[in-house]
N, C-alpha and C positions, 0 to 999 in steps of 0.2 A: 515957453516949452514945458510940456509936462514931464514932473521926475518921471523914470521910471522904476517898477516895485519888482524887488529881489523876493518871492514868494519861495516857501518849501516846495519841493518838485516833488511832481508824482515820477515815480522812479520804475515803476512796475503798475499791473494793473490791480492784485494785490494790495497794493501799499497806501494806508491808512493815514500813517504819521510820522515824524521821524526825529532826530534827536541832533542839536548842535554839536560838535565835536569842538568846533576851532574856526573863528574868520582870520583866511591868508592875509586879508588886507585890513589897515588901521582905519580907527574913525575919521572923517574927513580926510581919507585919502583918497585920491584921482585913482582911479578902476578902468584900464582900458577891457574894452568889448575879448572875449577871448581868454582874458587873465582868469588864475582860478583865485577862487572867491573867500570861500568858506570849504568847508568837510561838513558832510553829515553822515549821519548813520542810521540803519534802521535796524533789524532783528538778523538780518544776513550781508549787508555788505556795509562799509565804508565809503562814500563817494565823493569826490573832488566836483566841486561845482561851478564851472565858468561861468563869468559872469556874458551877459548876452545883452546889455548893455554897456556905451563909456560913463563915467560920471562920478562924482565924487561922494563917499558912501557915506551916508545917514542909516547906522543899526536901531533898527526901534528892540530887536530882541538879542540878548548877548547870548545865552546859553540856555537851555532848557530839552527836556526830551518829554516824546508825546503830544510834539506839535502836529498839529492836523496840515494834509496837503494843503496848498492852495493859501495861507498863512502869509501875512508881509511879513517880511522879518528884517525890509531894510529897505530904503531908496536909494538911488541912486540921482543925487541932484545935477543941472546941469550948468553950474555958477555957483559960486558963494553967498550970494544974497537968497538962490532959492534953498541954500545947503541949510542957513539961519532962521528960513521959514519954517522949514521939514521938523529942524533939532527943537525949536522952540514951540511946536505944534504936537508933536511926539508924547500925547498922554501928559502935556506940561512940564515934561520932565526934561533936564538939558544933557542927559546921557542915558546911553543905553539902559535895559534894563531885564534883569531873568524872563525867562518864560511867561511867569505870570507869580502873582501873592499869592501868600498862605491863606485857604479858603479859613472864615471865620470860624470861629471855633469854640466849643462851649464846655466845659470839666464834666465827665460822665465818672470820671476815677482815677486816682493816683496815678499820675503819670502817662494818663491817657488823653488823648482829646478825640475829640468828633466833631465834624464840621454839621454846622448848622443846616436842617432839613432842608432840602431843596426843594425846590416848586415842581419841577418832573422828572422823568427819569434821570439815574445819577448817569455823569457822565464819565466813562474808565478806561483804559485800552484793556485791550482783550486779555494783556502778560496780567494786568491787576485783578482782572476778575477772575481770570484762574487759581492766581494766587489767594485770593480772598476763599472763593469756595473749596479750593483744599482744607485752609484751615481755619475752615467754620466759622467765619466771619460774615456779618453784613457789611457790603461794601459800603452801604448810604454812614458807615460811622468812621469811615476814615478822610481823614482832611485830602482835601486834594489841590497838589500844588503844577501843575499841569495849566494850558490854556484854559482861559473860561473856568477853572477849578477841576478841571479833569483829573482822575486818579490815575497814577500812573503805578508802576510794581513797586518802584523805589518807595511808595509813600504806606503800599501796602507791607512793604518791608521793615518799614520805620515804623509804621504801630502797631506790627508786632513784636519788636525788639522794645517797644515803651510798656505793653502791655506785660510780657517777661519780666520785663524790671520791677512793673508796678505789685506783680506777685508775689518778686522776691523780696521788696519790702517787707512785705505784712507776714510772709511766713516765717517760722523762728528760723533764727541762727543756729546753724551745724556748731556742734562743738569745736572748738579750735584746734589744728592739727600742729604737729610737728613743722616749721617751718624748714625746707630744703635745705640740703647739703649747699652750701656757698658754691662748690663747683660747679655743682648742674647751676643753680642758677646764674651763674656768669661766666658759665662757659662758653656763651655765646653771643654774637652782638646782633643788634639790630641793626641792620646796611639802612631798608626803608617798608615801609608798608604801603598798599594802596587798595582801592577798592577794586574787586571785579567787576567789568563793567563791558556793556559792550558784544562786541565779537567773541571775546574770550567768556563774558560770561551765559551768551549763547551755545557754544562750542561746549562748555562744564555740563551745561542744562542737558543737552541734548544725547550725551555720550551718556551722561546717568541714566538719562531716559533708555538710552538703547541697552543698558548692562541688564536693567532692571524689570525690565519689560520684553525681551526677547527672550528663545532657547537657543544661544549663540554656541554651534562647533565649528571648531576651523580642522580645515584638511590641510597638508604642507606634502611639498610634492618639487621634484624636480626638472625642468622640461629641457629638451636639446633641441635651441633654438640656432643651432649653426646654418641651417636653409636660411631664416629668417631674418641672419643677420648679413646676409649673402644677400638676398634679395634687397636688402633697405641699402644697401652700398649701391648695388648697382644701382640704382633707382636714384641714388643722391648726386650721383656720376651725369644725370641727364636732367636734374636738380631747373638749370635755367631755361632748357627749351618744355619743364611737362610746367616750371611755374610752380611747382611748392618742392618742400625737404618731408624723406619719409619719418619719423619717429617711430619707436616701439612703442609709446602709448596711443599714438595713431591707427599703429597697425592690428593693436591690441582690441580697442575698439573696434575698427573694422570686421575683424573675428569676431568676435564677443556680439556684434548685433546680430549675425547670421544663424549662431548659436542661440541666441535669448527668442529666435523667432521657431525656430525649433522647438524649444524645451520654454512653453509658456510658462511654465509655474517660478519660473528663476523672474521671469519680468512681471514679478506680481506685488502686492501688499498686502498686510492684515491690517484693517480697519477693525476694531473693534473686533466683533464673535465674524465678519465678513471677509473674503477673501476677494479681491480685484483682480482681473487678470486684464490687461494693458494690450492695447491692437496695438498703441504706439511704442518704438524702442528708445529709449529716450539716457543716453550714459553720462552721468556725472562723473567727470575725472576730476579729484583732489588736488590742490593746489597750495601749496603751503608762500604763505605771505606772513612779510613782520608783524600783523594784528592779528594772527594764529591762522586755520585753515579753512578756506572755501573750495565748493566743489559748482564749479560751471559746469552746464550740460551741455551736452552736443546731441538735441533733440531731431529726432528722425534719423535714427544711423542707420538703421535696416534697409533704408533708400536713398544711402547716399554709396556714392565710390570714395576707395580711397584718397583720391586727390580730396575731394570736397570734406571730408571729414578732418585732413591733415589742416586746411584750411581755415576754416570756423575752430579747430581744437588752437591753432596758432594764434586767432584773433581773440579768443576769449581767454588764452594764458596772458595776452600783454595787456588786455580791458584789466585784468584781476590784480596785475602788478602795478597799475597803474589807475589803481582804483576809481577803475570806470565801468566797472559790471554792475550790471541794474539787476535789481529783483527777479525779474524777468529772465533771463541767465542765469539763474539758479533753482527755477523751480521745473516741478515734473520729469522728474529723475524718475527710472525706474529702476536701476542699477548704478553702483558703481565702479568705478576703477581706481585704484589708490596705487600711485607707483613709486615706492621707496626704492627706488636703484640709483638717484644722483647722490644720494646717499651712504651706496655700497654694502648694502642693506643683505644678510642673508634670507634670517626667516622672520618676521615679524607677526604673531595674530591683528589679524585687523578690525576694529568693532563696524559691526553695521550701521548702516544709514539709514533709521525706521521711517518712511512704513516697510521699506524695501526690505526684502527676506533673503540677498545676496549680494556679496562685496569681492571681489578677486582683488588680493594682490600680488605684485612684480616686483622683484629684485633684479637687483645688478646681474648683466649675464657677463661671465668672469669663464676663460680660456680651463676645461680641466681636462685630466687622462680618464679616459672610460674604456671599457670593454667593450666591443661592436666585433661579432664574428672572431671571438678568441684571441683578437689583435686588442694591443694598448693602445687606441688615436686620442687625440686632442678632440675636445668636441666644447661649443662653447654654450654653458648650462647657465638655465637662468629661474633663482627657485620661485616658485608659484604658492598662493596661499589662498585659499575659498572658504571665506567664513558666509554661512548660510540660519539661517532658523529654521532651528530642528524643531517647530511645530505646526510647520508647512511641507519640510524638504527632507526626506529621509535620507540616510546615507547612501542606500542604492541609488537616487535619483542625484545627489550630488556626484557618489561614483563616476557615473554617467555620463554627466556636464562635463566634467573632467578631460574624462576619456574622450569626448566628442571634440571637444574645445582644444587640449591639445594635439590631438592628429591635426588638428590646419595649422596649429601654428605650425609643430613641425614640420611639414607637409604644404604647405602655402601654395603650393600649383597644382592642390588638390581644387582648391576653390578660386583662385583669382585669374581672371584674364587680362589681358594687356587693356581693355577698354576699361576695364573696372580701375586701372592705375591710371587713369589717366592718359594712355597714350594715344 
């Protein structure tokens, strides 16, 4: 019987390569079909990976990122005598092993090295050649420890933290300064240190990019969603004959597509000096998970009803907690929705989602006394916050959105029929 090969998964169509996190299961351990495997990760999700064969695991690769799809990284034998063939065939080597060696390497300067010229194009993921052409580097002089010698950002990272170094050798010494007051310096302990890596340092990348790179205003606003939370009751009351539970990020969505088809320029991006405007509505809602925050989309809301939206937004919050959202599921966002209310959240700014040029957020709706017709009632307010790019969206045109956007909510039998709910 032929082992079968544990390859990297293509996880999206997107997706190039991806990175070992963790194998669930030990070396020559028995692997039932079903069990998860290993964890990988790529630039937006984490994913748990069942194994799809039974058999007992031969890892040819333990850990490494910037592996290419399609990559063995392990067998699965179906005996101990083929387990002994696999492990002793394995690059000759009788245990696992990284990604791949340090590409050769030759002294260009103090503290630097460069791998040996290559025969043709160098080969890099895309995070290293960015980071290479930001800072003025040729990629072809940094080592690359990646499959095949591939550069990956980590390596682009590490020669220019050698090449730092090697400057600060050779340039003179600062004069000596006064050493600290003993209290600043142990007035505090070191608990642990670790690298940023990952999801979270995806999530840093991208939020710089968006502070740095946008003209971010937010508006803060409060809306009386007491219809709204009338209607979602009722709705929840009939819950087992319509076949799903309404949410207010369901329902929030639902709005919000009818409004973005409305008012194009909110489901748009700036590309460069270019502005996209989008046939398709396509809403990412934020999700906050233990490895920081993903935003799954619920692509095509403008043609969906509420049930079906409540539906797909239901099955992509337990994919995400259950680190089974593919690439695929996160991309082609044209807006988003970010809902700090499990939270109890009053007003929070919330940063954009670049390319996108508009983000609404939702707080907790919380019982308060208002004014309506000179009477003191109860009404239950839930604050609102639309952060937009002020070098697309004026504040009249965000006004606007506003005002459009909350009349439905408030108002919800302005827009919804019983067939749109599903009934």
């Amino acid at each position: 019987m032929v082992a079968a090969e544990v390859t990297m998964p293509k996880l999206g169509m997107t997706m190039e390569e991806g990175k070992i996190v963790e194998w669930r299961k030990r070396e020559k351990e028995w692997v039932n079909k079903g069990e998860i495997l290993l964890v990988i990760e790529t630039d937006k999700v984490t994913y748990e990976v069942e194994s799809q064969d039974s058999g007992m695991l031969c890892i040819l690769i333990e850990s490494g990122e910037g592996i290419p799809v399609g990559t063995v990284l392990a067998y699965l034998a179906a005996s101990e005598e083929e387990y002994a063939r696999l492990r002793g065939a394995a690059s000759g080597a009788a245990e696992p092993r990284a990604a791949a060696p340090a590409a050769a390497v030759v002294q260009t300067a103090p503290g630097v090295e460069k791998a040996a010229a290559p025969a043709g194009p160098v080969k890099a993921t895309p995070g290293a050649r960015k980071l290479a052409k930001e800072a003025g580097i040729d990629i072809a002089r940094v080592p690359g420890t990646g499959p095949e010698g591939r550069v990956t950002r980590e390596d682009v990272e590490q020669y220019l933290a050698k090449a730092k170094a090697a400057e600060a050798e050779v340039a003179p010494s600062p004069p000596p300064r006064a050493a600290a007051a003993p209290a600043v310096e142990m007035g505090k302990r070191l608990l642990k240190s670790e690298r940023m890596t990952g999801m979270r340092a995806t999530i840093a990348r991208r939020m710089m990019e968006s502070i740095h790179g946008t003209a971010q205003m937010t508006a803060l606003a409060q809306w009386d969603v007491t219809n709204l939370m009338n209607l979602r009751r009722e709705i929840n009351k009939l819950s087992d004959s319509l076949g799903y539970r309404a949410t207010i990020p369901g329902m929030m969505v639902f709005f919000l597509a009818r409004v973005l088809k409305e008012m194009p320029v909110f489901n748009a991006s700036i590309e460069g000096n270019e502005i996209h405007y989008w046939e398709d509505v396509n809403i990412g809602v934020a999700v906050s998970v233990p490895e920081g925050l993903v935003v799954p989309v619920v692509h095509g809301a403008d043609r969906l009803s509420l049930k079906e939206i409540q539906v797909r937004l239901a099955d992509l919050i337990e994919k995400a907690r259950n680190k089974k959202l593919l690439p695929d599921d996160m991309t082609g966002g044209t807006f988003t929705l970010s809902n700090l209310g499990s939270y109890g959240s009053e007003f929070e700014t919330v940063i954009l989602n670049p390319p996108e040029v508009a983000l609404l957020g939702i707080g907790n709706a919380e019982k308060k006394p208002v004014v309506i017709n000179d009477q003191i009632v109860i009404r239950e307010i839930m604050p609102v916050s639309l952060t937009f790019d002020h070098r697309l969206i004026d504040g009249a045109a965000a006004g606007a959105f506003r005002q459009r956007l909350r009349q439905l909510v408030e108002n919800p039998g302005l827009l919804v029929t019983c067939s749109q709910f599903g009934f």
